[in-house]
BAKE-553330 format. One record per residue: residue in one letter; z negated, x, y negated of N, C-alpha, C in turn. Coordinates in steps of 0.001 Angstrom, whole numbers, padded with zeros to 6 digits, always signed. Atoms other than C-alpha are relative to their C-alpha. Last residue first. Example, Ala and Ser with C-alpha at 12.3 -4.5 7.8 and 13.67 -1.06 7.14 Angstrom:
BEGIN
s+000060-000820+001190-007140+013670+001060-000730-000770-001090;a+000000+000890+001190-007800+012300+004500+000000+000900-001200;
//
This chain:
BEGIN
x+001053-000935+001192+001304+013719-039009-001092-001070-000349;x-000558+000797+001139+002590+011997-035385-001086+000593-001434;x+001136+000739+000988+001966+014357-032775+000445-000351-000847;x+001300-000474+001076+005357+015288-031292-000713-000502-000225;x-000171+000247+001315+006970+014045-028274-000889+000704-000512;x+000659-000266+001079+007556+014506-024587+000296-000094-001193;x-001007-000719+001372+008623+012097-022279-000683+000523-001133;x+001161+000108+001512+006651+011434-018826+000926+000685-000921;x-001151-000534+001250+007987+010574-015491-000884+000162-001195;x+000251+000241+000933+006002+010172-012206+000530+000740-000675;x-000510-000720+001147+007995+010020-009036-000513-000255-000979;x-000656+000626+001131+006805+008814-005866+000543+001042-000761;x+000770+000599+001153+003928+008777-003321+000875-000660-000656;x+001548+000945-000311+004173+009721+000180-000299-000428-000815;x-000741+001123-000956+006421+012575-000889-001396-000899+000574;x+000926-000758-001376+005216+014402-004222+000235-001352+001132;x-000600+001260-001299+007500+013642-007218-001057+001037+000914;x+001106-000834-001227+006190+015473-010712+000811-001165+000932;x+000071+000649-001389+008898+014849-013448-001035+000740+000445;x+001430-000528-001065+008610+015803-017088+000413-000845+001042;x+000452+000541-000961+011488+015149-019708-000603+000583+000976;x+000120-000503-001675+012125+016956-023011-000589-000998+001191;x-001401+000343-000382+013101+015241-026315+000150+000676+001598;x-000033+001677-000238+009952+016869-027996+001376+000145+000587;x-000393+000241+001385+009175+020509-026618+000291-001525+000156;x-000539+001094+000485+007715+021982-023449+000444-000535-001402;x+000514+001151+000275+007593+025606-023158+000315-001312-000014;x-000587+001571-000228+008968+028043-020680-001012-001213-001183;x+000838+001281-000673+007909+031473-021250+000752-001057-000437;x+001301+000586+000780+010316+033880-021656-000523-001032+000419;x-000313-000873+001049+009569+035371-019129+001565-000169-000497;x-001293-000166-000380+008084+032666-017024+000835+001267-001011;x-000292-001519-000039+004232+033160-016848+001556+000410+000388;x+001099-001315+000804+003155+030573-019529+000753+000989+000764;x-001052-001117+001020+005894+028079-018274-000490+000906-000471;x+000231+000192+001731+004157+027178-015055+000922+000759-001082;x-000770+000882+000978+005969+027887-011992-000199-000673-001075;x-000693-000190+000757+003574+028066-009291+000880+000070-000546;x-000371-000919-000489+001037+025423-007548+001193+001235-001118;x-001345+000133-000279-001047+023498-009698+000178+001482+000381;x-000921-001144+001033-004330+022171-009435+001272-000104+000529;x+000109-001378-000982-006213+019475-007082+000272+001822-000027;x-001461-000860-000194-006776+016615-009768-000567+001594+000944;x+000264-001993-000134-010065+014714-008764+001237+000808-000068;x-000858-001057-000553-010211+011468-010249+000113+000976-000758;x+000014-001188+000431-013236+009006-010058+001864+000295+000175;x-000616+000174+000821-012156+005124-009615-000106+001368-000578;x-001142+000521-000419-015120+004620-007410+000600+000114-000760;x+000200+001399-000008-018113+006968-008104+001099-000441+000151;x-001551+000292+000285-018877+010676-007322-000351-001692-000069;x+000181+001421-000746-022572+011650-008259+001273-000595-000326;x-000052+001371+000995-022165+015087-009857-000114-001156+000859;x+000517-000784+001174-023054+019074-008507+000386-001712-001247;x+000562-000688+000001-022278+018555-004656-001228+000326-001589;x+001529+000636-000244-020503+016065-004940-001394+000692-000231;x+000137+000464+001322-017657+018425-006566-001158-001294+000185;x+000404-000266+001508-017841+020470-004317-000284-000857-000854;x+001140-000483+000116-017490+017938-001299-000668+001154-001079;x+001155+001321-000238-014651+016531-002650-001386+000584+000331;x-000005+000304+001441-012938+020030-003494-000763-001334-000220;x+001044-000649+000818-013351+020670+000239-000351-000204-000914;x+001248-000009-000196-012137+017667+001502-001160+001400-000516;x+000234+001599+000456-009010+018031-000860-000977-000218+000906;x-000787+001575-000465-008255+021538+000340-000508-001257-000649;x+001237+000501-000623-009466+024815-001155+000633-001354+000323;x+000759-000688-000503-006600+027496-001450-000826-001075+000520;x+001302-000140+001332-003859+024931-001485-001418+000883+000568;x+000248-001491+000602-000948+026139+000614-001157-000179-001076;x+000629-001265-000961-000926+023256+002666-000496+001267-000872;x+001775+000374+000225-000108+021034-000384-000570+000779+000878;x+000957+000396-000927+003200+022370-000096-001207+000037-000451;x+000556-000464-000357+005408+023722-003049-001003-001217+001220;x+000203+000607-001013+007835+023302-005676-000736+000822+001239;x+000792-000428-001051+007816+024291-009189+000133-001284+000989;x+000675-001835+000733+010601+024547-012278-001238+000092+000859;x+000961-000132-000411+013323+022171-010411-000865+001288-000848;x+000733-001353-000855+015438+021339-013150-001273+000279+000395;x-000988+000198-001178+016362+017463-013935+000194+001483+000718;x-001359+000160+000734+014932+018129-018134+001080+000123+001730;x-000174+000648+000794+011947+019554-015984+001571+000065-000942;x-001257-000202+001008+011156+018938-012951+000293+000335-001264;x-000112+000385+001231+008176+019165-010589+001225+000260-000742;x-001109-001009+000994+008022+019296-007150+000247-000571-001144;x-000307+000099+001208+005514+018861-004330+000672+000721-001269;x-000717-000889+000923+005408+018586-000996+000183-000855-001691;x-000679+001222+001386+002552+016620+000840+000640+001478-000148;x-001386-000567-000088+001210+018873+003993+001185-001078-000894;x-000138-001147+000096-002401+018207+003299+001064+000812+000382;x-000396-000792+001860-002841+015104+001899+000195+001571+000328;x+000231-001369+000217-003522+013434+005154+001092+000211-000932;x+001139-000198-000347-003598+009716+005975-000764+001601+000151;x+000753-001523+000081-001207+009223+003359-001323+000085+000644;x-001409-000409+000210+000190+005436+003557+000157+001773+000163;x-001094+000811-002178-002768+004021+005540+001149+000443-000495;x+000287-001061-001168-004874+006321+002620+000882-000212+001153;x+001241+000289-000773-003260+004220-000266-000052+001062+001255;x-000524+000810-001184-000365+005162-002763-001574+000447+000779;x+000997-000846-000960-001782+005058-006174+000103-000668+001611;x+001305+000365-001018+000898+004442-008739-001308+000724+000754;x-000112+001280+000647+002933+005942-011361-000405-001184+000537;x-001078+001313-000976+001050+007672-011742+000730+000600+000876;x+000947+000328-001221-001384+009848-014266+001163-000996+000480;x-000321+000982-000534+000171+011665-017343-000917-000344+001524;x+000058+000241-001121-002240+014097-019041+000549-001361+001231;x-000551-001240-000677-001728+015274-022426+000182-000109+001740;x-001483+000549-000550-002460+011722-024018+000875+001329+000338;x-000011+001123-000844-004992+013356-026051+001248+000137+000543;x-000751+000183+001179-005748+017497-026311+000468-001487+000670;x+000654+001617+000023-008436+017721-023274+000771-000169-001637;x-000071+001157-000824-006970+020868-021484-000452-001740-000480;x-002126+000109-000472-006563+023572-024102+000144-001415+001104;x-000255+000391+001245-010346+022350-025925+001564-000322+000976;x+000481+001614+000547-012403+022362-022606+001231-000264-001253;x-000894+000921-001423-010187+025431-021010-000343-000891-000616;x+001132+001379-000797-011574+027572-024137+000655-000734+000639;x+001313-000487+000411-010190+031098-025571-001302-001660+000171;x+000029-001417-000031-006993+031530-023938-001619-000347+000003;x+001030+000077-001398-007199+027537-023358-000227+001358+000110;x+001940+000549+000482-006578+027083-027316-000493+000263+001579;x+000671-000888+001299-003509+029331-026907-001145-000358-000025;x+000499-000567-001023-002175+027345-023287-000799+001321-001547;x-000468-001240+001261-001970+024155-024757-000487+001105-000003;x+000621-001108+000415-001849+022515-021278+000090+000530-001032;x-000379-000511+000988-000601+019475-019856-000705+000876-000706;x+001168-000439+001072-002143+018556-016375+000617+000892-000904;x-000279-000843+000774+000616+016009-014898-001799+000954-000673;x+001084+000048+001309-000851+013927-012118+000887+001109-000692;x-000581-001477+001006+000707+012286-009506-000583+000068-001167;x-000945+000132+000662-001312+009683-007093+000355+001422-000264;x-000466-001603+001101-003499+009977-004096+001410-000568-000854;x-001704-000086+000073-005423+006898-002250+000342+001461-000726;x-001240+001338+000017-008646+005231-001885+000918+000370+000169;x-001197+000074+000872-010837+008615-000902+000767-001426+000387;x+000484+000309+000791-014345+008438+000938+000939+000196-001415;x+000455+001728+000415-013562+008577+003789-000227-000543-000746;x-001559+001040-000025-011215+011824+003256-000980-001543+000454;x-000655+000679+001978-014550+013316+002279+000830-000510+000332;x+000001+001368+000296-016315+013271+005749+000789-000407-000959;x-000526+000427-001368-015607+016663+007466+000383-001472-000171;x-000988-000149-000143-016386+018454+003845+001151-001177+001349;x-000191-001632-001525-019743+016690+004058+001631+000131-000533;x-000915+000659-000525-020672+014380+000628+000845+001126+001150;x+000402-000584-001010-023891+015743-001184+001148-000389+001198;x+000504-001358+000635-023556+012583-003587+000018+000930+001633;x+000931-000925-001193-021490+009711-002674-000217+001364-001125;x+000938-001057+000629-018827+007226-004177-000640+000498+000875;x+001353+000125-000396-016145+005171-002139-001028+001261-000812;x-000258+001053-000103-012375+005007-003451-002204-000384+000463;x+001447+000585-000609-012399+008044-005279-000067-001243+000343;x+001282+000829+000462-008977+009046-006596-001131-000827+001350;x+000345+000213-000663-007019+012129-005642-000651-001341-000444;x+001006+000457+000635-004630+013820-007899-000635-000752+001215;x+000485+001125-000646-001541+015725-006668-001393+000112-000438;x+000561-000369-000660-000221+018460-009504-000414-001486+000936;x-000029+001162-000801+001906+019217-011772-000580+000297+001343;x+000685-000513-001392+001334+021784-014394+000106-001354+000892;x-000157+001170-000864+003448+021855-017470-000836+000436+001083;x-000282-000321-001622+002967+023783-020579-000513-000915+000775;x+000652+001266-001142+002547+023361-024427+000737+000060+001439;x+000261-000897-001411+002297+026896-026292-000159-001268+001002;x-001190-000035-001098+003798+024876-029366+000191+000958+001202;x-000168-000487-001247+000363+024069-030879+001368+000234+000529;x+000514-001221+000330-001529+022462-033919+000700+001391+000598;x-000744-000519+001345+000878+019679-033797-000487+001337-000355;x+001010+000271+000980-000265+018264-030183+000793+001193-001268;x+000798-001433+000129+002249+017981-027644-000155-000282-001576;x+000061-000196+001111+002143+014330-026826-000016+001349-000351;x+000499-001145-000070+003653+013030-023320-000073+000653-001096;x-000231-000800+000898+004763+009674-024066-000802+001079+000421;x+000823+000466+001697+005067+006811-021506+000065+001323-000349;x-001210+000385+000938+007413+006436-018296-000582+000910-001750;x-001139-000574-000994+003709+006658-015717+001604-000528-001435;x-001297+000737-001058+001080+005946-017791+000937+000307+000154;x-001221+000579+000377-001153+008848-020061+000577-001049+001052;x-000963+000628-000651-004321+009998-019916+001212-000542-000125;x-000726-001812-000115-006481+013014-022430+001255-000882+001115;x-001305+000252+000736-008163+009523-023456+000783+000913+000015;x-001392+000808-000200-009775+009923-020256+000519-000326-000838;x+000372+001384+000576-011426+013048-020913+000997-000838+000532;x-000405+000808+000809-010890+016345-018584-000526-001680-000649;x-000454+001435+000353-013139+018217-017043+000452-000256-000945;x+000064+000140+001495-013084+021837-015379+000114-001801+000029;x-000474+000772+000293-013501+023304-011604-000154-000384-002065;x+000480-000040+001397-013271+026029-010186+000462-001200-000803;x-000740+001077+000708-013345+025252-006237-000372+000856-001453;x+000193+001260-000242-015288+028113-004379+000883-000750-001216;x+000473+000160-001191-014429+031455-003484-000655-001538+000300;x+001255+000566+000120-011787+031346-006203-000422+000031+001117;x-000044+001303-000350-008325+033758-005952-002020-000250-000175;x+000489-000215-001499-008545+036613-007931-000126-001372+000711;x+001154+000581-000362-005935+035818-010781-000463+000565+001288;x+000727-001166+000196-002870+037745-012406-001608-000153+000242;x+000566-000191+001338-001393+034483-013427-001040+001573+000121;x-001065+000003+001238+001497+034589-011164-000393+000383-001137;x-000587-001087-000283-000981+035443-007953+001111+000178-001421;x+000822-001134+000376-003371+032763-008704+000560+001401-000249;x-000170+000460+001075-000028+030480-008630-000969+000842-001005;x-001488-000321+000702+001009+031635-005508-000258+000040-001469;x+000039-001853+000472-002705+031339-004218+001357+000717-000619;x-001075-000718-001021-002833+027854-005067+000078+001269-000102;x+000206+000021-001278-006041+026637-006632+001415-000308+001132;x-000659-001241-000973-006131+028224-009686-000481-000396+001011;x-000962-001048+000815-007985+025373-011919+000065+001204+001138;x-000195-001398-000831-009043+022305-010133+001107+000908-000676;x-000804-000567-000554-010111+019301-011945+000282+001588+000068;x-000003-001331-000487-012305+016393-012248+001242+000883+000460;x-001384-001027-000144-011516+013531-014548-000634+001548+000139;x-000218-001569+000181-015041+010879-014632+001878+000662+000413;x+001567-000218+000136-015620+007687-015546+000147+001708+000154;x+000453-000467-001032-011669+006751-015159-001507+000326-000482;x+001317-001022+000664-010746+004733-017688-000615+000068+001287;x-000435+000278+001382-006983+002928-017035-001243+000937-000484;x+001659+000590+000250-007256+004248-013085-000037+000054-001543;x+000833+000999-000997-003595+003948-012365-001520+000068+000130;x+000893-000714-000735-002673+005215-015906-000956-000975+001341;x+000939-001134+000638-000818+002355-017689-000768+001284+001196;x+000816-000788-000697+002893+001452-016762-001472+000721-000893;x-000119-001173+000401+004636-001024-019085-000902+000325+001165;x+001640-000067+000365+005547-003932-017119+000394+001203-000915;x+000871+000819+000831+009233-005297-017188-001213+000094-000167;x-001417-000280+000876+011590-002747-014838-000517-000826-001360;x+000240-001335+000362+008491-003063-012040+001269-000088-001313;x-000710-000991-000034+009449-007055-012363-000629+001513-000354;x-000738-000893+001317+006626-009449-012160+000936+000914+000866;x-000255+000200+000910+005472-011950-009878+000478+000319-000950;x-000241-000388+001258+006266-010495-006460-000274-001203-001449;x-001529-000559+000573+005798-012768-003453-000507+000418-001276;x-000463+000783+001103+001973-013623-001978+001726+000865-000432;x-000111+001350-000289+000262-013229+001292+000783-000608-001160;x-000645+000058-000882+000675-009047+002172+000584-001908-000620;x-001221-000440+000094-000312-008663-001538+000898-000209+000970;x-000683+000584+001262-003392-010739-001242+000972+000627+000129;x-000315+001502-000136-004104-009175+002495+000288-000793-000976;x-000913-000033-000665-003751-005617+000911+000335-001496+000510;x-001241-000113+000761-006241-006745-001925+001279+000629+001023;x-000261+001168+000549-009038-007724+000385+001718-000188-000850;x-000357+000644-001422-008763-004800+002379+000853-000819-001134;x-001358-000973-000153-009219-002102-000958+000858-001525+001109;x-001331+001130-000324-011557-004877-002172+001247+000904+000563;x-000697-000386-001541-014594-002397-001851+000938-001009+000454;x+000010+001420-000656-016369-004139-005300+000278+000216+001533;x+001879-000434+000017-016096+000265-006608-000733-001892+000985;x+000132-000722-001078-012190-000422-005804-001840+000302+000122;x-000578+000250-001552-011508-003396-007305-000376+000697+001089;x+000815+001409-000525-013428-002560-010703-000001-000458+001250;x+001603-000678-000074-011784+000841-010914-000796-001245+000337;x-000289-000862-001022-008373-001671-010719-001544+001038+001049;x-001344-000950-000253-008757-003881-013118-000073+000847+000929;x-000456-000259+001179-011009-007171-014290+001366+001230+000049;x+000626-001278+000833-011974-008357-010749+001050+000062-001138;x+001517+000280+001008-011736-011395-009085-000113+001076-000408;x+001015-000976-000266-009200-010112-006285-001356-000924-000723;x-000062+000752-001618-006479-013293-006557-001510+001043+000513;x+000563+001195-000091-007072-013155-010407-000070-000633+001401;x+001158-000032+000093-006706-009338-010569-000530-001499+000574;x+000964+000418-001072-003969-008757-008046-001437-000837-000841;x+001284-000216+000650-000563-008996-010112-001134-000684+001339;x+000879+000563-000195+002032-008564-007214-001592-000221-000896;x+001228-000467+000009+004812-006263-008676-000790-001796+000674;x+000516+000903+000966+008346-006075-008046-001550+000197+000427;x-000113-000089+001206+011021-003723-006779-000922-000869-001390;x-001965-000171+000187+009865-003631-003444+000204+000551-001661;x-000648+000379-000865+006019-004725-003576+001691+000049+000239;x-001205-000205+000073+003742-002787-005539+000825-000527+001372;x-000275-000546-000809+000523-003935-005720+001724-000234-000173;x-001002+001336-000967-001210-005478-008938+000169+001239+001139;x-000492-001012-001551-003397-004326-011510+000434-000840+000994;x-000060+000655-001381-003438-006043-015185+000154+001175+001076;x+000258-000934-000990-004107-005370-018919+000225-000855+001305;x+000781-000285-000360-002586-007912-021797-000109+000842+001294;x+000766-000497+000967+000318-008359-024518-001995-000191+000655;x+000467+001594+000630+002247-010291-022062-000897+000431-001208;x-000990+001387-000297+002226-007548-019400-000418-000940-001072;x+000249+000669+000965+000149-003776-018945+001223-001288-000028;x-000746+000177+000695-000495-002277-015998-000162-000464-001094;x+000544+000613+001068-002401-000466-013213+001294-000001-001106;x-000105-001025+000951-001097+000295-010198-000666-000743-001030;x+000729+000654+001083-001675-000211-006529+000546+000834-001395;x-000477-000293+001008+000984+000933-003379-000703-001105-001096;x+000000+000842+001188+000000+000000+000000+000000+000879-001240;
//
């Protein structure tokens, strides 16, 4: 199953993706949006609504918002491919390193990717994202995939000058971080760990790569990150990115306005994102 969060009619909605059309779920679920659905434990509930009803909307007629619209928390994994440790002149991590992003740092799947005005060091990182379908503290490596709803695509946009000298500032510039364009479910991905993934940009591949090759895996990085916060439903955990950033291309690769962003990872999709300038 395939969930997303949307917008329609000049209001919010989550539905399931059915062909080319959508299944709004809230009023057959009872819940307000999506994070709501999943912390309630409607994952079932809402497959049997989607199995029992036809499309109401057209995908080609919503706007796409970020499949968790306000996540509570945005955990994520810096240098965790060793290709990528290896580009930037990194020792690989002995445990997860992780950083947080805000959620107004989100974006929906189609929608505007902002590089910020202060900045034209803006760079691409694509990466599979994880979201929390069951919370837990102290959470076993052996166990964490029980305790995941699904995996989307995640852009983590970077202004890589302000991250020289702080990850918090270069990573949490807004609407830097697309999220989508769904969230395909665990019965669709019952392992995340041989996903390929490849990012585009302007219709050139600029990284592709196996999820295998991630130093710490997606039950590890779950259990880290329990370890040190109380996970909750609707969390997400980006995994990092493999390499092919524009920082270590010579010359470096930046993004600019009028440029297009792909991430596709199989089992999932294709999230798109168009960049623009900050508005003065």
């Amino acid at each position: 199953m395939k969930l997303l969060s949307f917008a329609a009619d000049g209001k919010d909605y989550f539905g399931a993706v059915i062909g080319d059309g959508v299944v709004t779920l809230n009023d057959k679920i009872g819940q307000p949006d999506l994070r709501s659905a999943l912390a309630a434990n409607a994952l079932a509930a809402m497959h049997e609504a989607a199995k029992a009803a036809a499309p109401d909307r057209k995908l080609g007629e919503i706007s796409f918002l970020p499949v968790i619209p306000h996540p509570r928390k945005i955990l994520c994994a810096g240098v965790n491919y060793r290709s990528h440790a290896a580009e930037i002149g990194r020792e690989m991590p002995k445990q997860p390193s992780m950083f947080i992003r805000f959620a107004d740092t989100l974006v929906g799947h189609d929608g505007a990717l902002i590089r910020p005005r202060v900045s034209d060091n803006f760079d691409f990182e694509g990466e599979l994202a994880v979201v929390i379908g069951r919370g837990g503290r102290h959470i076993k490596a052996e166990c964490a995939l029980d305790h995941v709803a699904g995996y989307t695509c995640f852009v983590d946009g970077s202004v890589r000058d302000y991250q020289k000298f702080s990850v918090t500032s270069g990573k949490n510039f807004p609407a830097t971080g697309p999220l989508g364009p769904w969230l395909a479910t665990t019965d669709e991905i019952p392992d995340p760990g041989g996903l390929t993934l490849t990012t585009r940009l302007n219709g050139a591949q600029v990284q592709h790569s196996s999820t295998e090759l991630l130093i710490h895996s997606v039950p590890q990085i779950i259990a880290f990150c329990s370890d040190f916060t109380a996970l909750a439903p609707g969390d997400v955990i980006a995994t990092g990115t493999p390499e092919g950033v524009g920082r270590s291309r010579k010359p470096p690769l930046w993004m600019k306005p009028g440029d297009t962003l792909e991430v596709e990872i199989t089992g999932i999709g294709t999230l798109r994102a168009h960049v623009v300038d900050e508005r003065a």
